[in-house]
Residue, then its C-alpha position, 0 to 999 in steps of 0.5 A: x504469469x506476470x503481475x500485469x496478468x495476474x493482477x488483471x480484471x479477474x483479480x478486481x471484478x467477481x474473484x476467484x483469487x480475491x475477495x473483490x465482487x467489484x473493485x469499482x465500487x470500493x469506498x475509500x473517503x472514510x480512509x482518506x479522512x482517517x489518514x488525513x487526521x492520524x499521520x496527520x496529512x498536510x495540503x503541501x505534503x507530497x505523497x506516493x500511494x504503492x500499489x493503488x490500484x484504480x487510484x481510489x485513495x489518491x482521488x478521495x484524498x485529492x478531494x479533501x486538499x491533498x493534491x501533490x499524490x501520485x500512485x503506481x500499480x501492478x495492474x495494468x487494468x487497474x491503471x487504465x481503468x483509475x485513469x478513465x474514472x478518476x481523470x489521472x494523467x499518465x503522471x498521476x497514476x503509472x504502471x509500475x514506475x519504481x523510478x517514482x521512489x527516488x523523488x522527493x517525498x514526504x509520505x508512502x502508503x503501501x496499504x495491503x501490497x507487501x504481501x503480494x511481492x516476492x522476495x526479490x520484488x520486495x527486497x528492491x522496493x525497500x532497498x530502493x525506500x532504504x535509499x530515498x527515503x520519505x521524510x515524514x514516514x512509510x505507512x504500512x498496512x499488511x495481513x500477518x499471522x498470529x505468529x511466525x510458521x502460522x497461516x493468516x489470522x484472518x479468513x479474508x487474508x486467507x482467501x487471497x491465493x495472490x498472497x506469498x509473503x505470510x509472516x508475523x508482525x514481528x518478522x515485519x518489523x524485522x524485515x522493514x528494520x534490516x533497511x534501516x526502518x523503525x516502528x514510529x506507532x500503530x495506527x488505531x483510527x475507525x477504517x484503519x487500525x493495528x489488530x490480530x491479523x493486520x499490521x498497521x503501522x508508520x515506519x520512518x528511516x533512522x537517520x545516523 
């Protein structure tokens, strides 16, 4: 199965794999105004949203000022779905485009996404973060485990069967250090916070 079919409408509307009833409905403002004020966000910072889905964030942050975003997805569903409901361009919103990683940008999010790729698929994208990297830094927002060997901390982590990397935050950090990566702070905000079994967090590349 590719991630264009495994990551199809039965992954977003009424689950069996997820945790998703309907993905449409999914609220992102209170996220785009958390973000906005933690990193912070700036109306001229260019960001790149990995694995966005429908473009959800990127429209609830495009309300609020921060215009210059573009998103990629897996999900070809997704993709075409975000583009009729928020009025995304091809540009905007891509299936898939890792080309997207070697502009110049100053923020990427990759919120609850790195434990979906495989090995291979998350050794490139992070290869490819290592080598154009964004100026101000990577958020990052992953399920983990209470420690390294262990299932998710969390029920709703556990649930998704699309889950293949299960690791702790230490093996993350670790993992995101090898491509010359280092932990800047946690994020502790209302809609997005470090905890038990979610790893939150702003990463930037060490300059040497």
């Amino acid at each position: 199965m590719t991630s264009s079919e495994k990551f199809g409408k039965d992954y977003f509307m009424d689950s069996k794999v997820s945790n998703y009833r309907n993905y449409r409905e999914k609220k992102f403002d209170n996220l785009a105004d958390d973000l906005i004020e933690f990193l912070p966000l700036r109306p001229t910072d260019t960001v790149l949203d990995i694995g966005c889905a429908t473009g959800g964030l990127m429209f609830a942050l495009k309300c609020k000022g921060i215009s210059l975003i573009k998103g990629m997805d897996h999900s070809l569903w997704a993709v075409s779905e975000g583009r009729q409901m928020f009025g995304f361009n091809n540009n905007d919103l891509q299936y898939y485009s890792l080309n997207l990683l070697n502009d110049n940008k100053d923020w990427v999010l990759i919120l609850d996404v790195l434990e979906h790729m495989p090995n291979g698929e998350l050794e490139r994208v992070l290869k490819l973060l290592s080598d154009y990297p964004p100026s101000k830094g990577v958020v990052v927002r992953i399920p983990v485990s209470k420690s390294e060997g262990m299932d998710f901390a969390l029920e709703v982590s556990q649930n998704d069967k699309t889950h293949v990397q299960i690791h702790d935050k230490t093996w993350w950090a670790n993992k995101l250090g090898s491509f010359g990566f280092e932990e800047v702070r946690r994020i502790e905000m209302q809609s997005i916070y470090d905890s038990e079994g979610v790893f939150c967090a702003v990463f930037k590349k060490v300059q040497k």
